[in-house]
C-alpha positions in Angstrom: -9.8 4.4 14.8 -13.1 3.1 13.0 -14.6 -0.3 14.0 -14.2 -2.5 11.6 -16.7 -5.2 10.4 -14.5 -8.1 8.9 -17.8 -10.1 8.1 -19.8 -7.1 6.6 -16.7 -6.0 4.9 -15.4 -9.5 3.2 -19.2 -10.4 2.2 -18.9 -6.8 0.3 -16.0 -7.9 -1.1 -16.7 -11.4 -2.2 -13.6 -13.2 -0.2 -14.0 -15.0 2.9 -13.1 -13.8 6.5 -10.0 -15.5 6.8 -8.3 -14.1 3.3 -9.7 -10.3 4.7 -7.9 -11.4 8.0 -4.6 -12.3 6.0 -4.7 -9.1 3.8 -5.5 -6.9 7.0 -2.7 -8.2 9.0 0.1 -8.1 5.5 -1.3 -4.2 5.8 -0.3 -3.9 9.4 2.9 -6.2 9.1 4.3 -4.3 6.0 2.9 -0.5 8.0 4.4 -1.3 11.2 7.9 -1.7 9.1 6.9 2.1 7.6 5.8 3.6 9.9 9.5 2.7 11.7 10.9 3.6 8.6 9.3 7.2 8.7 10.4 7.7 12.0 14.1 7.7 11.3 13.5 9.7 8.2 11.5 11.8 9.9 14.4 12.2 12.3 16.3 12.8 9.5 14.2 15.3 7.9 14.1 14.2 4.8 10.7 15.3 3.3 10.8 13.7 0.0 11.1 9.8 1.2 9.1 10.9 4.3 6.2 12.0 1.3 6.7 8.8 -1.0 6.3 6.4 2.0 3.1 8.0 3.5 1.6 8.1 0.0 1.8 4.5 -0.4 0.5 4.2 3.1 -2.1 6.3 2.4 -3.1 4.3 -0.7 -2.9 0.6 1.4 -5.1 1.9 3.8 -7.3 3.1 1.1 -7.4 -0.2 -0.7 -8.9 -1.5 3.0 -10.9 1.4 3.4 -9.1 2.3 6.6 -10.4 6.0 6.2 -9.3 8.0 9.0 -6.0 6.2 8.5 -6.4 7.5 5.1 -6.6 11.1 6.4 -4.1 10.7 8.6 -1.3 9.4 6.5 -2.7 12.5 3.9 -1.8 14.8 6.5 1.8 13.0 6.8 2.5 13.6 3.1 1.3 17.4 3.5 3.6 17.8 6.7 6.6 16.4 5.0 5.8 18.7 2.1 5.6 22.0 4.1 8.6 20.5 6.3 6.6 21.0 9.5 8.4 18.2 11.8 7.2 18.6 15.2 3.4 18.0 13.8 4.6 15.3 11.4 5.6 13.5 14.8 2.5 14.1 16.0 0.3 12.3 13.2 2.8 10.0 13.2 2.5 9.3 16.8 -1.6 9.0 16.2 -1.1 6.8 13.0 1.0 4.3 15.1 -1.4 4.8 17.9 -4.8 3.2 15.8 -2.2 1.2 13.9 -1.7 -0.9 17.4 -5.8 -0.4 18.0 -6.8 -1.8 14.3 -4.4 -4.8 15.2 -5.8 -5.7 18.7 -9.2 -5.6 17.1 -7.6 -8.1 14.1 -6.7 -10.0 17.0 -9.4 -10.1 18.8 -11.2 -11.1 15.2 -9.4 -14.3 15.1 -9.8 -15.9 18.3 -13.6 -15.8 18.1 
């Protein structure tokens, strides 16, 4: 998982740290609800949902410029594609994994 600089990042932007704060944790609210998701369809083996759901995690984490997040949810909607299960778990497992890291560091963010 990159570090992330909030300030840097919402003085790029043009919107003030607490708005960034609100988008970033919608972001890992709404993932943490697919990334459970994929993991029952994944279970399921059911490429095509498994492939619509990591594209449009792919694209959030674009929008936030999350980019190894980005990589790693590319790699989910290849997997699903070529059906290959047992790694789809694994990128799944290191997606969740900086999922949990990017929101300690949100948290950490907000009490300072």
């Amino acid at each position: 998982m990159d570090q992330i600089d909030i300030k840097k990042q919402s003085e790029e932007i043009g919107i003030d740290v607490q708005a960034l704060l609100s988008l970033y944790n919608l972001f890992t609210d709404q993932t943490e609800t697919d990334m459970n998701q994929l993991k029952v369809l994944i279970s399921e083996k059911n490429a095509k949902e498994v492939k619509d759901i990591a594209h449009h995690i792919k694209g959030a984490c674009l929008n936030l410029e999350l980019l190894s997040m980005v990589e790693q949810a590319k790699e989910m909607e290849k997997l699903a594609i070529s059906e290959d299960w047992e790694t789809l778990l694994s990128v799944h497992s290191l997606f969740s994994s900086d999922l949990f890291v990017l929101k300690e560091m949100l948290s950490r963010v907000e009490h300072e």
